[in-house]
C-alpha positions as CSV (number, residue, x, y, z in Angstrom):
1,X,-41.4,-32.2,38.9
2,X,-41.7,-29.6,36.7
3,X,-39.7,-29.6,33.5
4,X,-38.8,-26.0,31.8
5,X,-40.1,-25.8,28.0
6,X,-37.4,-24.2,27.1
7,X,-34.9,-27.1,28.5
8,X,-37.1,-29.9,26.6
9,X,-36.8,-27.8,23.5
10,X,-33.2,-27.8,23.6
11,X,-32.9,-31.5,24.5
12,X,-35.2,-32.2,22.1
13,X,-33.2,-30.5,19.4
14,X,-29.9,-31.9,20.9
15,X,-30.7,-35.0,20.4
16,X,-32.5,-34.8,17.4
17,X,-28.4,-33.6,16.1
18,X,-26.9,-36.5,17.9
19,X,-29.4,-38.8,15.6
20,X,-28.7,-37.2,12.3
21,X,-25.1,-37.3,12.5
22,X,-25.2,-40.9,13.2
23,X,-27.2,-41.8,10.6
24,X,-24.9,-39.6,8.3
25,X,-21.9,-41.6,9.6
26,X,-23.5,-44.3,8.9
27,X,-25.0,-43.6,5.5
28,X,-21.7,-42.6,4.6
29,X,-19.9,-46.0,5.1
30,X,-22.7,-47.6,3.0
31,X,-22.0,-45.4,0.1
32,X,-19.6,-46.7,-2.5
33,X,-16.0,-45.2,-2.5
34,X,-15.8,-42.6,-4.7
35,X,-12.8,-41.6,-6.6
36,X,-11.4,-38.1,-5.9
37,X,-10.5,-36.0,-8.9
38,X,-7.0,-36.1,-9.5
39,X,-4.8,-32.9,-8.9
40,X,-4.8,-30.6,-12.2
41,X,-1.3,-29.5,-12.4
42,X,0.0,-26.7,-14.4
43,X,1.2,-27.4,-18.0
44,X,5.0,-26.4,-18.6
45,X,4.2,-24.2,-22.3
46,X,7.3,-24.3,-24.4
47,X,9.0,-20.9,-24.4
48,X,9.3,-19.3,-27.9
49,X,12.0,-18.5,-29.7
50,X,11.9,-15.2,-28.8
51,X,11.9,-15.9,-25.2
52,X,14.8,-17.8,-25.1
53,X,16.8,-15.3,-26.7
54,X,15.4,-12.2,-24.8
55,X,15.7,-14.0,-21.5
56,X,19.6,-15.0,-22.8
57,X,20.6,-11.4,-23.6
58,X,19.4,-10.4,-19.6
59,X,21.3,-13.1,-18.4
60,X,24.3,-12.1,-20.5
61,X,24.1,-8.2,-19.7
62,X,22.9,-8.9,-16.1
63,X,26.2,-10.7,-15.4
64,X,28.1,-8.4,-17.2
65,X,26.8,-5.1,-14.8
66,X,25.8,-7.2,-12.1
67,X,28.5,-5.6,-10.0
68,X,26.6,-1.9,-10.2
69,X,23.2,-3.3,-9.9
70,X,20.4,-3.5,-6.8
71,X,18.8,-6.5,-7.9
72,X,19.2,-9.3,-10.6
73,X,15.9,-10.9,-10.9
74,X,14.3,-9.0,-13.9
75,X,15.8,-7.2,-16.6
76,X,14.2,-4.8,-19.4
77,X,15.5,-5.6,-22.8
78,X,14.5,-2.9,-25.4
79,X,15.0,-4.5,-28.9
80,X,15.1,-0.9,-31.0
81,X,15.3,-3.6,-34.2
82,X,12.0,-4.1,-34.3
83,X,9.3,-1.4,-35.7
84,X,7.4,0.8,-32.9
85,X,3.9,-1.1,-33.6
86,X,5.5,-4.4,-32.4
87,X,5.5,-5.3,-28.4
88,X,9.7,-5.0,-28.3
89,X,10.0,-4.0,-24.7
90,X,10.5,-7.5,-22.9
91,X,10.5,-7.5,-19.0
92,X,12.6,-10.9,-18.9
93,X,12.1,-12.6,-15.4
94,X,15.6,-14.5,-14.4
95,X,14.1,-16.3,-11.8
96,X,10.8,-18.1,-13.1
97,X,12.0,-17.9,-17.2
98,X,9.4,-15.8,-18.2
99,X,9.0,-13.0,-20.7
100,X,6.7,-10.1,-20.8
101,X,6.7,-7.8,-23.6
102,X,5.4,-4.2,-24.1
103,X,5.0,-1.7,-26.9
104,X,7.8,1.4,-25.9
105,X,8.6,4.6,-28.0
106,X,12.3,5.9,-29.4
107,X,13.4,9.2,-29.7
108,X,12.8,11.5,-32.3
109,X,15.9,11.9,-33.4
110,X,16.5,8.6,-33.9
111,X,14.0,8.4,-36.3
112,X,13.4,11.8,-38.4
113,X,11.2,10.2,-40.9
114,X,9.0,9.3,-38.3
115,X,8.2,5.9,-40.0
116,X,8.5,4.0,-36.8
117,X,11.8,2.8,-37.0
118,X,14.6,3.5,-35.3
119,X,17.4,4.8,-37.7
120,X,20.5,5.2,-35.4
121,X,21.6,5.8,-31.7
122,X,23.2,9.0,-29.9
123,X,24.8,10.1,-26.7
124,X,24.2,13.4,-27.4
125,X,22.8,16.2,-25.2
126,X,20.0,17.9,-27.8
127,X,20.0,15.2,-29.8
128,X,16.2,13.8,-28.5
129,X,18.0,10.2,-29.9
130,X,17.7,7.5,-28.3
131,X,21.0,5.9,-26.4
132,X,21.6,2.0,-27.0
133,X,23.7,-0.1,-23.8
134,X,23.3,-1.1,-20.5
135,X,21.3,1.4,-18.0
136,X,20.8,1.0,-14.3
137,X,16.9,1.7,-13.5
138,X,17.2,4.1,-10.5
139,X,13.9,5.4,-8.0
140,X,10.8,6.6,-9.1
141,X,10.3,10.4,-9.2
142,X,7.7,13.1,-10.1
143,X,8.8,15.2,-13.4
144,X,7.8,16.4,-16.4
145,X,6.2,13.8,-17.4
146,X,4.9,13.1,-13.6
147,X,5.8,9.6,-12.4
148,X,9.2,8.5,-14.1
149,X,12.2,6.2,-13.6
150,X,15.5,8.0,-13.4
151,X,18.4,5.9,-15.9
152,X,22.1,5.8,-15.6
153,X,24.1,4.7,-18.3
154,X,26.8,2.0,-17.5
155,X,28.4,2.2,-21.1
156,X,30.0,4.8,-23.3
157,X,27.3,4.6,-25.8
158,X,24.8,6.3,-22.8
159,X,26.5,7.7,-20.3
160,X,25.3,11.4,-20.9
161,X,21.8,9.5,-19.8
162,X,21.4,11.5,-16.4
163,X,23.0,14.7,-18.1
164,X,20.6,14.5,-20.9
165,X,17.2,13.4,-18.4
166,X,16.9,10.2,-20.1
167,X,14.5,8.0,-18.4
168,X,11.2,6.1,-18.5
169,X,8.2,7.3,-18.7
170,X,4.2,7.4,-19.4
171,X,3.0,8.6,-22.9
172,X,-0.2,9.0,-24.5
173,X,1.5,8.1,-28.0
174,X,2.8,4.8,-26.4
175,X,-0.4,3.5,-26.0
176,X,-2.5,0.3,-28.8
177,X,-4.5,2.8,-29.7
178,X,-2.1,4.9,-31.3
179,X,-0.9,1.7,-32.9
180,X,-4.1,1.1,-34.0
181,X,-4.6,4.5,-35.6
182,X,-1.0,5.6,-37.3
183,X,0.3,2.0,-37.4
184,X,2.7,3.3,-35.2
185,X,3.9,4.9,-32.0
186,X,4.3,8.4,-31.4
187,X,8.3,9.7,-30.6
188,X,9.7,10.8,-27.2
189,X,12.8,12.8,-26.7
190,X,15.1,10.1,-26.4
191,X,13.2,8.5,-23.7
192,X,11.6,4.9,-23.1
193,X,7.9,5.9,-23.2
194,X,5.2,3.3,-22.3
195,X,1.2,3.1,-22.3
196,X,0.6,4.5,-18.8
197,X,-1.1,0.9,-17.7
198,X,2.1,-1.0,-19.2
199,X,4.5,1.8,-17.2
200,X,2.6,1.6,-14.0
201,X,4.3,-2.5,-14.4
202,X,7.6,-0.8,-15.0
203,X,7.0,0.8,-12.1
204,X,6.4,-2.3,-9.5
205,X,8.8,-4.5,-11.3
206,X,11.3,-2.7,-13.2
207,X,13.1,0.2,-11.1
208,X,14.8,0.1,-8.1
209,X,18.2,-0.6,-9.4
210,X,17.7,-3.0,-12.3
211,X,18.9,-3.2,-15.5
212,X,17.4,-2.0,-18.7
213,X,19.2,-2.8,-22.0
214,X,18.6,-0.8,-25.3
215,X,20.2,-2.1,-28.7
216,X,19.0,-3.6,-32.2
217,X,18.4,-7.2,-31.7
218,X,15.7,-7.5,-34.2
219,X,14.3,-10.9,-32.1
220,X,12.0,-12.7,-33.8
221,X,8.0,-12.0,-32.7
222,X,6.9,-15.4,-34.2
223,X,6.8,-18.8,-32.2
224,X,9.4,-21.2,-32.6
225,X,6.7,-23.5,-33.7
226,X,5.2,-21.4,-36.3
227,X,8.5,-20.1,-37.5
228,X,10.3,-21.9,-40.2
229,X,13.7,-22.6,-39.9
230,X,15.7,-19.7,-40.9
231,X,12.5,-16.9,-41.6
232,X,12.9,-13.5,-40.7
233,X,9.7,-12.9,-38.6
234,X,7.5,-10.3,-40.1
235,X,6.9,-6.9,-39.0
236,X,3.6,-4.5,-39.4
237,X,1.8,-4.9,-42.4
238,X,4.4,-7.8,-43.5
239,X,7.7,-5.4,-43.2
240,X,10.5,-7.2,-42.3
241,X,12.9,-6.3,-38.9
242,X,15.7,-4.0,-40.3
243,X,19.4,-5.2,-40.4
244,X,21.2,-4.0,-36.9
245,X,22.0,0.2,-36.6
């Protein structure tokens, strides 16, 4: 009988499988168990001092407004304390405990001297101050300052906030570099400017009905671990945080 080449190619190489898996299966129960790495799990960090009281402020002001609010499961906590070359912005996450935190601008009329700290608060129209209390982080919209977040304030201290265009927005003078040139942040008009890469965040994770809260907590920047009991944390260039406006 004739046999097809091709067929006793294939048989060939059929079998020649069959053999090696075998011997693999074989070879395999011969070798000495071998312990499998065990599973790497994530450490649980510490959170700082500063994390615990940013994230106990957004608890605190969420449950106070959570009534007007869309969603409770991050808040934006603006400590205006804290000098304009410092990361003072925090996007506190109520669900997981985290903290982020971003350099933002004040208003210009909140600080006149233009020494990066802010000096006091108004709810002024024409003021270009910056408003302290509890704002509601409404849709995204394109403006003056193209992509921005639309604010309404929830207090007395900012309620002129929609009135007076108050909102968040991208800035040039918001970005490090600006930091790392002037030693400090440039001044909106009583809006919450951000680096555009930090405000494209704000964006995705901090509008849609949220809160944002603006006030002088002055929190402290340092570690708990590095921070001795009872030391103010430093500022820029070894300023201290000023006192509450």
């Amino acid at each position: 009988m004739m046999v097809d080449p091709a067929d006793a190619v294939l048989k060939s190489a059929a079998f020649k499988r069959r053999s090696l898996l075998k011997v693999g299966v074989g070879s395999a129960m011969l070798l000495p168990a071998v312990a499998s790495p065990a599973r790497l799990f994530a450490q649980v960090s510490t959170s700082s001092a500063q994390e615990r009281a940013v994230l106990a402020v957004a608890k605190q002001q969420v449950e106070r407004n959570t009534a007007v609010l869309w969603k409770t499961d991050i808040a934006g906590i603006a400590d205006f304390g804290l000098h304009s070359a410092v990361p003072r912005f925090h996007f506190a996450n109520l669900e997981n405990g985290t903290v982020r935190s971003f350099l933002v601008a004040h208003g210009k009329g909140s600080d006149p001297d233009h020494d990066g700290w802010l000096n006091h608060y108004s709810n002024v129209e024409g003021s270009n101050a910056t408003s302290r209390g509890a704002y509601i982080t409404y849709e995204w919209y394109s403006g003056k300052y193209g992509t921005s977040i639309r604010l309404g304030g929830l207090d007395s201290t900012n309620d002129a906030a929609l009135r007076r265009y108050i909102v968040m927005h991208s800035a040039w003078y918001a970005e490090p570099s600006h930091v790392a040139e002037y030693g400090k942040l440039g001044r909106s008009d009583g809006c919450f400017a951000m680096a555009p890469d930090d405000f494209r965040e704000a964006l995705w994770h901090l509008s849609g009905g949220r809160l944002l809260f603006a006030d002088s907590l002055s929190v402290p920047q340092m570690p708990a671990m590095e921070q001795q009991a009872g030391e103010p944390a430093a500022g820029p260039a070894g300023t201290m945080p000023r006192p509450p406006v």
